[in-house]
N, C-alpha and C positions, 0 to 999 in steps of 0.2 A: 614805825612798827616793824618795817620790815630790817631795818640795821638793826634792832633790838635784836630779833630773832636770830640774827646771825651772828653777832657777838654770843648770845647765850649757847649757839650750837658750838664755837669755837671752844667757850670755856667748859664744855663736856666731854669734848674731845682730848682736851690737855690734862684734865681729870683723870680719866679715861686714862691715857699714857704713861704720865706720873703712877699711875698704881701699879700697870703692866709693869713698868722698870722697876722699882721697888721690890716687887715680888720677884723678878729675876735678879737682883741684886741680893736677895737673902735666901734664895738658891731655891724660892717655890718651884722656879719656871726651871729643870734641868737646859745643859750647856747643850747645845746639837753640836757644834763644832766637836767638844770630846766624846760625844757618841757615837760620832761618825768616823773618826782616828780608830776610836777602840773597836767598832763594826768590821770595820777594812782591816786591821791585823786579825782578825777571828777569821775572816772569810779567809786569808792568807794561808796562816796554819791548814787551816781546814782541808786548800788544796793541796798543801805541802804533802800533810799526809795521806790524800788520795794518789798522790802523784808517786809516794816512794812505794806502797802498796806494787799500782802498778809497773815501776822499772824492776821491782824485785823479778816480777813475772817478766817482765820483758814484753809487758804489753802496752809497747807505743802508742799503736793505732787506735786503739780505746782508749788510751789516756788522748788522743788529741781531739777524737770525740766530744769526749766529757769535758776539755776544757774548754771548744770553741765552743758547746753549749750555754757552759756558763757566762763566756762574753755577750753570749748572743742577748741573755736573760736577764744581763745586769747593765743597763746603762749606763753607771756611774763606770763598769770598768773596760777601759779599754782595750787590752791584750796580755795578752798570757805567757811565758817561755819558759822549756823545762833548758837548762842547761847544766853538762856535765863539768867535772875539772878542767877536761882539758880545751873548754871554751867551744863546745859542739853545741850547738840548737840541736834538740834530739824532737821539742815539738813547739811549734809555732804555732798559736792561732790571736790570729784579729791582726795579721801584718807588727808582729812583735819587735822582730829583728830592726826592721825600720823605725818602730817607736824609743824601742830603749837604745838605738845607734842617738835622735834627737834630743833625750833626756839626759843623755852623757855625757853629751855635747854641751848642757847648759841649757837648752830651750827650753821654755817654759811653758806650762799647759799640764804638765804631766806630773805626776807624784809616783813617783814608784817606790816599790816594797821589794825587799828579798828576803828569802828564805830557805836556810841550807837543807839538803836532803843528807841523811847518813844511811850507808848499807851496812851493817858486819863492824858497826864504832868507826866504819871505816868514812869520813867523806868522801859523797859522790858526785854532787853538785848544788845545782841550786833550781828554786821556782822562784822566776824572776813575775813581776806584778806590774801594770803601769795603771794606773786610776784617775781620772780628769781630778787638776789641780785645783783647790779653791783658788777664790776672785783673789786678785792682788790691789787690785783698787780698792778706793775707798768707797765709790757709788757702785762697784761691784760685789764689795763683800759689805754693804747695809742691804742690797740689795737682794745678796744670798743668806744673809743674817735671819733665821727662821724669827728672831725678836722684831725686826724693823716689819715684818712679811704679817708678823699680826696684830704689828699698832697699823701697818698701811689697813688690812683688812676691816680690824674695829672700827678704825674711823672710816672709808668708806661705807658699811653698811649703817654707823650712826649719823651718817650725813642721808644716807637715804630713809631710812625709818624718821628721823627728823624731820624731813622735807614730806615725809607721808603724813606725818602725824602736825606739823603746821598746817598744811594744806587742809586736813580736816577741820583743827581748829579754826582757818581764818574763815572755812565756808559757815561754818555755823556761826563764826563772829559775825560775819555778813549779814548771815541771817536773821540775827536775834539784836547785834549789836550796831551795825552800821546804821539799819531803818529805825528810829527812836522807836519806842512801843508806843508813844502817842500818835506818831505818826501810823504807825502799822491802824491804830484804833481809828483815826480820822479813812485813813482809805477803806477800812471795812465799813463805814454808813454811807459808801458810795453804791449807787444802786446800778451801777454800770462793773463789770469787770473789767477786772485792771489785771496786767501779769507786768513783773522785773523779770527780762532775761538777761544772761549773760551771752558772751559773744558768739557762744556754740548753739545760742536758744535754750539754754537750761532756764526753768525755773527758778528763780532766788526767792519772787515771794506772790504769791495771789492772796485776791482779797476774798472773803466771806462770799460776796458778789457772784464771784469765778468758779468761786468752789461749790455754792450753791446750784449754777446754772448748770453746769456740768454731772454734780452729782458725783464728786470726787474730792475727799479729804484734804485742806491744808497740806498737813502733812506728808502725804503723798506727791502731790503736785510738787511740792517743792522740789522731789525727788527726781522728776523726770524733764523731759524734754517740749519744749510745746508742741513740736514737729509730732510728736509720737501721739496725739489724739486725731481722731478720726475726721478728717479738713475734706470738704469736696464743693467744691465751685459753684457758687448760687449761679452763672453762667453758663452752669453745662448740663443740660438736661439729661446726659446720661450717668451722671452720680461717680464721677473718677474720681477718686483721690487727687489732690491737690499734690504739685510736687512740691517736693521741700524748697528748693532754691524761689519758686512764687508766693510764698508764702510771705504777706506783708511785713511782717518784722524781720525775717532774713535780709529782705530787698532793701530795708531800715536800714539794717545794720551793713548788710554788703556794699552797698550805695550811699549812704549816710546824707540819706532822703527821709525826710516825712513822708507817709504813705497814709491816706484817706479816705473813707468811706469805699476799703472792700468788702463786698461783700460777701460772706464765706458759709457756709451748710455744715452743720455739727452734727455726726449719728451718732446718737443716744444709743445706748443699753439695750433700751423698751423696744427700737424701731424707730421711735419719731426722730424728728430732726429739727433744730434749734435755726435759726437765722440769726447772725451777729452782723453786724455795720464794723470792724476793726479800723481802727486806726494806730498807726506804729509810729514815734521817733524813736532815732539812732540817741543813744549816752556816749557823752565822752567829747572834747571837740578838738580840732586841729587835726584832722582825721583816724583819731585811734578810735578804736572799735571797743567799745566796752559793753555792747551788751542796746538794748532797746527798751522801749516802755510800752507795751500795747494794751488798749480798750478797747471793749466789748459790750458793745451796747444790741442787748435782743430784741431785734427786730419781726421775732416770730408772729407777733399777734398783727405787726403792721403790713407784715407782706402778705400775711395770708389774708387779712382785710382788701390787701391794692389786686390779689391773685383773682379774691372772688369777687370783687369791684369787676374788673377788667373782665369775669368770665358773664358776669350780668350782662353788661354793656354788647358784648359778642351776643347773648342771647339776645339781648333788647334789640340789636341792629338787624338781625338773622329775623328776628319774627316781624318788625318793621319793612322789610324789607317784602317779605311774604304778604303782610296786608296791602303790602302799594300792587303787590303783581293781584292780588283780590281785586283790589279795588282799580285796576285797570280791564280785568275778567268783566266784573258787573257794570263799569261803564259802558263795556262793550256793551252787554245786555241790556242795559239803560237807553242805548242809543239805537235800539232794532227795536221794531214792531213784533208786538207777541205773538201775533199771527201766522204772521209771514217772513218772519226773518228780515225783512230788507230795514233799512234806512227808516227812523219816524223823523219825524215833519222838523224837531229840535235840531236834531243832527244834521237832518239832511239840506237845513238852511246855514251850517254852521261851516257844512264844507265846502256847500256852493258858495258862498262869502268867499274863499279863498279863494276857489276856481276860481271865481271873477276877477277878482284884482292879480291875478295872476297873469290872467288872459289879456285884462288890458295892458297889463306892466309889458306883456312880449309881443302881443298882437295876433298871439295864434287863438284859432277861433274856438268857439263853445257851441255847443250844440242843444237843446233839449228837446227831448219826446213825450208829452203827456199822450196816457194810456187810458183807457177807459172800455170795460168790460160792456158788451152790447146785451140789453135787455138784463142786468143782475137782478135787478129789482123781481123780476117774470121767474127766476132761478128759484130765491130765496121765497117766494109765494107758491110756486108748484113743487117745491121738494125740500123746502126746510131751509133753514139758517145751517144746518151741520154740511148739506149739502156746497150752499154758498161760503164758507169758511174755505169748504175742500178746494173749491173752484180757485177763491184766491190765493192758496197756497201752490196749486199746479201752476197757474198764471205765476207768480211771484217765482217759482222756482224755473221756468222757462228765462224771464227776464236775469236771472242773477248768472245763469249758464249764459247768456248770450254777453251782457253787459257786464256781470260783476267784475272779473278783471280789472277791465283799463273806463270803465261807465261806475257811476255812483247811481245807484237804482234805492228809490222812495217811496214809500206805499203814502201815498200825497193825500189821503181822504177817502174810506168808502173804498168802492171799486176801485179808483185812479189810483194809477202810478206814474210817478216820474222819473226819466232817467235820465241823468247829465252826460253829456260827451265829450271829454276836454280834448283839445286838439283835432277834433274832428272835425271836416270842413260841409258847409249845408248839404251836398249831394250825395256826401260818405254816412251822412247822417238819414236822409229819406230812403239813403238801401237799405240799411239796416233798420231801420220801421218797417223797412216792407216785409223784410225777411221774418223779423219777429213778430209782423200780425200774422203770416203763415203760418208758424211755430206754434201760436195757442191758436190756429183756427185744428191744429193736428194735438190736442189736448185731447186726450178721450179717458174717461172714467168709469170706474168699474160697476160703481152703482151712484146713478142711472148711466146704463151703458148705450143708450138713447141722446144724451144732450151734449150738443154741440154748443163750440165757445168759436165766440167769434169777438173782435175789439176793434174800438175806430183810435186813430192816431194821429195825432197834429205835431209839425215839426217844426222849431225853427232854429236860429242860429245866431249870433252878435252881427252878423254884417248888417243887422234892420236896425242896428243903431239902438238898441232894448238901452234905458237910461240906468237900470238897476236889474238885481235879479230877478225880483217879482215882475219887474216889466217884463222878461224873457217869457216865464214863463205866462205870465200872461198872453203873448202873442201864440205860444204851442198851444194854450187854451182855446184861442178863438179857431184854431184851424181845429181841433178835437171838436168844440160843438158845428162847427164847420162839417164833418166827416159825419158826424152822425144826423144833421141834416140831410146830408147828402145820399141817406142811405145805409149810414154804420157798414162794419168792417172793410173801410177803407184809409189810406193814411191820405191826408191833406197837408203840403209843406205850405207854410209862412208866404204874403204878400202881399205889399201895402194895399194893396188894393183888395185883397179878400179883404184886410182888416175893416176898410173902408164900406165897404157891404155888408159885411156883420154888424161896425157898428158897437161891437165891444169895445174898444179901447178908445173909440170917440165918448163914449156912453160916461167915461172918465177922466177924458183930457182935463180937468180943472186938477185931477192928480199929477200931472205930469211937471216930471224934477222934483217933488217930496220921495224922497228916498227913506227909509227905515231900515239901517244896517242892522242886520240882524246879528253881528260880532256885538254892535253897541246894544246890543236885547241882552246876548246872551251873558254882556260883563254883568249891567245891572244884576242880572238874574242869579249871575254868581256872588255879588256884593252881599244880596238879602239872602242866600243861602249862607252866606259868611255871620250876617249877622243873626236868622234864626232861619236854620236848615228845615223848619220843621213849616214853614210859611214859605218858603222857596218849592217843599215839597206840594203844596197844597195849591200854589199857583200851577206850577206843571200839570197836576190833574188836572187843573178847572182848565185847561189850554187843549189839554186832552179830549176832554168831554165838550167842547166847543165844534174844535174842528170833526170830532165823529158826527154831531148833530149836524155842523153847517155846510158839510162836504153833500148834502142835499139838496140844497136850496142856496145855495150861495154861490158868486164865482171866486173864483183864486183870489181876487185881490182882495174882498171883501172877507174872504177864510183867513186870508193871512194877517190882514188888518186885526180880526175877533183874536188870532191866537196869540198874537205880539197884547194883543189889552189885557187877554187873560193872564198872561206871564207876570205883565207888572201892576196890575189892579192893584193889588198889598204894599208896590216898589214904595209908596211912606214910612213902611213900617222899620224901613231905616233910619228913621230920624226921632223915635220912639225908644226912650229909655230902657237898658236891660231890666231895672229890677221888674216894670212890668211887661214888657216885650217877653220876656223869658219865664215870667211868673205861670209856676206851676197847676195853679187853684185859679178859679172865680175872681175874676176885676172887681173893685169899689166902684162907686160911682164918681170919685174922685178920678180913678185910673180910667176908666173906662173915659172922661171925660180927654184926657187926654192923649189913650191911645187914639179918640174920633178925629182927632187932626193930622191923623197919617195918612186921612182920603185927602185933602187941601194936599200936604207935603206929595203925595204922590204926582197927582195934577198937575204942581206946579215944576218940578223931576220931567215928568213925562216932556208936557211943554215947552221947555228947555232946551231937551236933551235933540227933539225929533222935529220940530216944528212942523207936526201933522195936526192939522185943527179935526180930523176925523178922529184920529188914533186919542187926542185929549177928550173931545167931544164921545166918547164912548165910555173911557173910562172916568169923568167927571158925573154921567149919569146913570151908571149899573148900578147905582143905590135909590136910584127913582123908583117908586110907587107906581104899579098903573093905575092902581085904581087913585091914585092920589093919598096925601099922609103922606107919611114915615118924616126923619128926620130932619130931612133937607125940603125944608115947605116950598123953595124957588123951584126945581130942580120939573124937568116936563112929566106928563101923563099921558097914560096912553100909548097911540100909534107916535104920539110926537117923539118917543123915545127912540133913538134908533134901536135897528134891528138887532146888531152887534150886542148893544147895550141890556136889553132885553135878555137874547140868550146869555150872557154872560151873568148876568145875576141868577138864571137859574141853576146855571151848572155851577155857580159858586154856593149857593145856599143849598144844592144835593150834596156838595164833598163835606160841605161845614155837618149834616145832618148824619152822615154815613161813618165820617172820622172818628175813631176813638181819643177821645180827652182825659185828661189826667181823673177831673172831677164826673167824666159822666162816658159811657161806653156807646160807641155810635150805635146808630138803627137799621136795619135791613133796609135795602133797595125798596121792598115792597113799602113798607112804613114811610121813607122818604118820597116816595111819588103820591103816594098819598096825603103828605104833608103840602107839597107843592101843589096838588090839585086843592087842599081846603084853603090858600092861600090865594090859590089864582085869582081869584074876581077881584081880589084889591092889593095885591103884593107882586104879581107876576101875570104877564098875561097869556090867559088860558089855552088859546092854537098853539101857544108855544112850548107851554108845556106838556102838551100831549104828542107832538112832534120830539121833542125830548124823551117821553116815556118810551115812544114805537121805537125812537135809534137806538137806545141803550137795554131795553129790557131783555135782550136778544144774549148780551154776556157781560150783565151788569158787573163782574170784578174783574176787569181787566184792567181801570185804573188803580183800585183796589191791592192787588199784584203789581202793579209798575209802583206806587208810591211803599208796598215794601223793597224792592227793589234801589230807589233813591233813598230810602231809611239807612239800608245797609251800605248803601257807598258813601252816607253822608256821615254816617257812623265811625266807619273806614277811612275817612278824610281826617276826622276829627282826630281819632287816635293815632292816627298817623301824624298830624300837628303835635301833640302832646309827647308822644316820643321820642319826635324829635330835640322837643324843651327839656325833657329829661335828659337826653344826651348831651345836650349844647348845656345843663345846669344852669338855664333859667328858670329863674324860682318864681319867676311874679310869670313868666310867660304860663310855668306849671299851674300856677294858681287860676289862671281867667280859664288857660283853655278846659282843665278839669273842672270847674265849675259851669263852666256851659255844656261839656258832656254830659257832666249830672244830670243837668233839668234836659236836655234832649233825652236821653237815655229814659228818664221816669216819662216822658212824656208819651214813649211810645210802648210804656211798659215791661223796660227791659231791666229788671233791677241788678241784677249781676251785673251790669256795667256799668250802673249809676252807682253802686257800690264801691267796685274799683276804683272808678274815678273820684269818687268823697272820699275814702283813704289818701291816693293819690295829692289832694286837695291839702287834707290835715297836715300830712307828711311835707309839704312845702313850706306851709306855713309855719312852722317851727323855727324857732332861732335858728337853732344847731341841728341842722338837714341831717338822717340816717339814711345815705345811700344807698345802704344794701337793701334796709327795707325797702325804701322807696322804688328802686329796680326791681326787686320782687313782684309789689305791685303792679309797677307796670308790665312786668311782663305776665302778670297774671290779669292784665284788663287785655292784654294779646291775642292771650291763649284763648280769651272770652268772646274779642271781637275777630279772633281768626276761624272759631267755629261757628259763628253766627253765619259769617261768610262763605264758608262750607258747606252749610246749611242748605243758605238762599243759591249758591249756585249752584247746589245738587237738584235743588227742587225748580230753579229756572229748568236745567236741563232735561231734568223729565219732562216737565211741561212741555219743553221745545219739541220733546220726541213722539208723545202724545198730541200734539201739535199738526204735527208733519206724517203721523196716523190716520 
């Protein structure tokens, strides 16, 4: 194509010339050579006769004037000379003499003219003339030939208008002719744009695709530059323009590389901005650069999908992250007596476990102090239960200033308290007893501003060889009723030999080496929390309501023994299927049939785990009858029940009566003592329940308040499970765990987050998961169970402060 084109320009040009010569050949084009002969003798004359004018006059000096003027003004002429007959230069100008001496001579360059002056008829001289010579060559005179000067010019300006007017022509042959128009047709149903550049980044052709996405004409695009649309760097969050040389198909074409999934920011018109994925190869091979091929595939709806995906997840992790510090707040409050602040009986066995095994891992000692308020009982009968609350918060708040530090202080039951010593050695331990029965003997209150607190104190330490924790404190026990024997407000330390006079810890040597780790209490208790929170919650009370009654009539070992049975009484109910374990409504008698073998499952758990024939022996019989009947016809009556067993069926049948159920709403304290008193003569026996009625009637919800309390951390645990499965995008983890939220959440009548979590639920179960939805949700079951939790610990806090009132 292209030797065509240049042969066609060739035979235009010779066209072109043939007609030039033709028309000077029949005399169109006048001769310049005779134009310029007959110019130069007119100009000649011309001076002749200015020149004889002035000799007439005799006016030299202007005549030499006027002729060096006219050298000066005429290029073509050299120099000028007026000379007289008798061979006088009269006026020289342009160095004459020397030019017509060389032209005389024969040198060549010069063409000279004369021309005679006459004065009076008379001859007077001459005006001599010298004028640059034409060329004598033959590339000098085609060269100065004004014909050759305008075939040279024709043909260069028709070689450039040629070369203008191919160059237009081949870009639109390109355009229209090179890409088939089936082809142009096939890349317009491509739904990605596509651009041909050429090797400057021009445009040559976009598709429908390109031209659509952008919102700019075919036609137009073809016109410009890709570089010249508005490029800025999905990389750069301050919105630069893209420089031209990073621009994927320059790097193509410059480098004559494939370039891959950049990605690049288009600003629209409107404001918005386009997202494309670009990919560019180089055209041409063996390294010429002809140009590149780039697609554009819009990624707008994908990245602002992956933008708001990722801004979910940051919320999801952010409010996640807030529930765990919630739910490490309410733990804390979980793990304090509502009264008093200190350490309850749960806690306070969970971190003595560690002190121990601590202590004997290093060898350094342990210390304990049981406390006991003298005469509370004589407080709370001459001045009121508000009074005796007050007492043991002064008391509790003296021990946590003296011990809280580097001491773990336990409100242990009732009056007592305990406080652990780690690293203290037995005598570092009876000063500081002594110090702090001082301390509350120097208690004084405002009303009654008459009553004096006085406390007995027993101490002991690991070097008596204690087999377990409860042994320890069992031995601070016996020297506490030790001291109050002896008198009250005084402290009594540890001695095998008081032991041996008192008489306690012989009274139970058949216990000695059954240990009951209370880590191994506390896992189970988190198993059946695991499997239903809402039965984990319901054993804690009754563990609750146990030790408040038995810290009366019972010693330590036998309090501790009741609170460990109350914890895992339900522990079968781990071996009990969810759909009815977790069933929202009323048991069949089919179900019901089979929930009844989670008391065996438990039993046989318990026994196992602890090998306490007392510890099984209590919880194998807290479904016994006194009066005889109910279910289990073997099972004792009566006194033959133990004691344990006994209390523990009542405080389990007051939480079951007082609990709100899905199908039925609990009943006031009053109505449940009453239930337990129409009961007593053949279901419960009657001293006991009225011992029960006198302990708790004093502030019957304060289990009530601790079990919302485990609601919301247990609540708080669970979502906190769940959002993690949302993050980690397990689908089956999403599905169990928001289905056991559901029925926890309806069970306690929280519907807003049984809600969430049955969306939650749906949303999993689907083929094809909607993430964003699904994030939504969960962070809207978040926001649900992060103000629930706000809630409860704004209303702990009051309480605490009203409390401490």
């Amino acid at each position: 194509m292209y030797l065509q084109s240049v042969r066609l320009a060739i035979a235009l040009v010779c066209v072109g010339a043939s007609l030039i010569l033709g028309a000077h050949w029949f005399g169109l084009i006048p001769d310049s050579t005779k134009a310029n002969a007959k110019h130069r003798r007119q100009l000649s004359e011309t001076i002749a006769m200015n020149a004889a004018a002035h000799v007439r006059k005799r006016q030299f000096v202007d005549l030499q004037t006027t002729v060096q003027t006219l050298v000066d003004r005429n290029p073509d002429l050299l120099s000028v000379g007026i000379r007289n007959t008798a061979g006088v230069l009269q006026v020289d100008s342009g160095h004459h003499a020397e030019i017509w001496e060389q032209q005389a001579a024969g040198k060549s360059g010069v063409d000279a003219i004369q021309v005679p002056i006459t004065l009076r008829r008379a001859a007077w001289g001459n005006v001599e003339l010298c004028f640059h010579a034409p060329e004598t060559t033959v590339a000098g005179a085609l060269a100065e030939h004004p014909l050759v000067r305008l075939l040279v010019f024709f043909c260069g300006v028709g070689v450039v208008a040629y070369t203008v007017f191919v160059g237009k022509v081949l870009r639109v042959f390109s355009n229209t002719q090179v890409v088939p128009e089936r082809v142009r047709q096939a890349l317009d149903t491509l739904a990605e744009g596509l651009l041909v550049l050429d090797e400057k980044a021009r445009i040559i052709l976009a598709n429908d695709a390109f031209a659509r996405t952008v919102d700019v004409a075919t036609e137009y695009l073809t016109e410009m530059s890709a570089d010249a649309l508005p490029w800025q760097s999905a990389d750069d969050e301050s919105c630069q323009p893209v420089a031209s040389e990073q621009l994927p198909w320059n790097l193509a074409i410059a480098d004559s590389t494939i370039q891959t999934e950049r990605m690049l920011w288009l600003q629209m018109d409107d404001g918005s901005r386009r997202i494309f994925s670009v990919n560019a190869a180089p055209l041409g091979g063996n390294g010429a650069r002809r140009g590149a091929l780039a697609t554009f595939r819009d990624v707008t709806h994908i990245e602002e999908h992956r933008a708001e995906l990722e801004r979910m997840l940051m919320l999801l992790r952010s409010s996640r992250d807030e529930i765990e510090e919630k739910n490490r707040e309410l733990e804390i409050l979980a793990t304090q007596d509502a009264l008093t602040g200190c350490l309850n009986r749960r806690a306070f066995f969970e971190r003595f476990g560690k002190r121990w095994t601590e202590s004997k891992a290093s060898g350094q000692p342990l210390s304990c102090i049981m406390i006991d308020n003298d005469h509370f009982k004589r407080v709370n009968d001459s001045y009121g239960h508000a009074t005796g609350d007050e007492v043991l918060r002064q008391v509790s708040k003296v021990l946590k200033q003296r011990h809280g530090v580097n001491g773990i202080v336990c409100r242990y039951g009732g009056e007592e308290f305990c406080v652990l010593l780690p690293n203290m050695t037995f005598e570092q331990a009876i000063e500081q007893a002594e110090v702090t029965r001082q301390a509350i003997s120097e208690i004084r209150l405002a009303d009654p501003a008459d009553l004096r607190l006085t406390a007995s104190i027993g101490v002991s330490e690991t070097r008596f060889d204690a087999e377990d924790p409860q042994e320890l404190i069992n031995q601070a026990d016996v020297c506490l009723y030790a001291a109050k024997r002896a008198g009250r407000n005084c402290v009594v330390p540890f001695s095998p030999k008081l032991a041996e006079i008192e008489g306690d810890l012989s009274q139970h040597a058949d216990r000695k080496g059954v240990e009951i780790p209370y880590q191994a209490v506390a896992a189970l208790v988190a198993t059946l929390s695991y499997r239903d929170a809402k039965t984990a919650e319901h054993s804690r009370r009754v563990a609750d309501l146990c030790t408040r009654v038995a810290s009366g009539f019972m010693d330590t070992y036998d309090l501790h023994l009741v609170e460990i049975a109350a914890l895992l009484h339900d522990i079968g109910k781990v071996g009990v299927p969810d759909h009815i374990l977790l069933k929202p409504g009323p048991l069949t008698k089919s179900e019901w049939e089979i929930m009844s073998r989670h008391d065996r499952i438990g039993v046989e758990i318990v026994e196992s785990a602890f090998e306490s024939p007392e510890l099984t022996r209590i919880i194998e019989t807290h479904h016994a009858f006194y009066g005889g009947g109910g279910r289990e016809k073997h099972l004792p009556i009566g006194k033959d029940i133990p004691l344990a067993a006994r209390l523990l069926t009542i405080c389990d049948s007051y939480d079951a009566i007082v609990s709100d159920r899905v199908y039925r709403k609990g009943r006031s304290h009053e109505e449940a003592i009453a239930e337990l008193r129409r009961c007593a003569p053949s279901q419960f026996d009657p001293d006991l329940v009225e011992r029960f009625a006198a302990a708790i009637s004093c502030n019957p919800n304060v289990e009530i308040n601790a079990s919302k309390n485990e609601a919301a951390i247990q609540i708080g645990y669970q979502v906190e499970r769940l959002a993690t499965a949302v993050d980690d995008q397990d689908a089956e983890g999403m599905k169990s765990l928001a289905a056991r939220l559901g029925m926890y959440a309806r069970s306690y009548n929280i519907n807003a987050i049984a809600m969430a979590a049955q969306r939650i639920e749906i949303h999993a179960c689907q083929e094809e998961i909607r993430w964003i939805e699904l994030l939504k949700d969960t962070n809207q079951l978040l926001d649900i169970c992060r103000a629930t939790q706000t809630d409860l610990l704004r209303r702990s806090l009051d309480h605490s402060v009203d409390a401490t009132r």
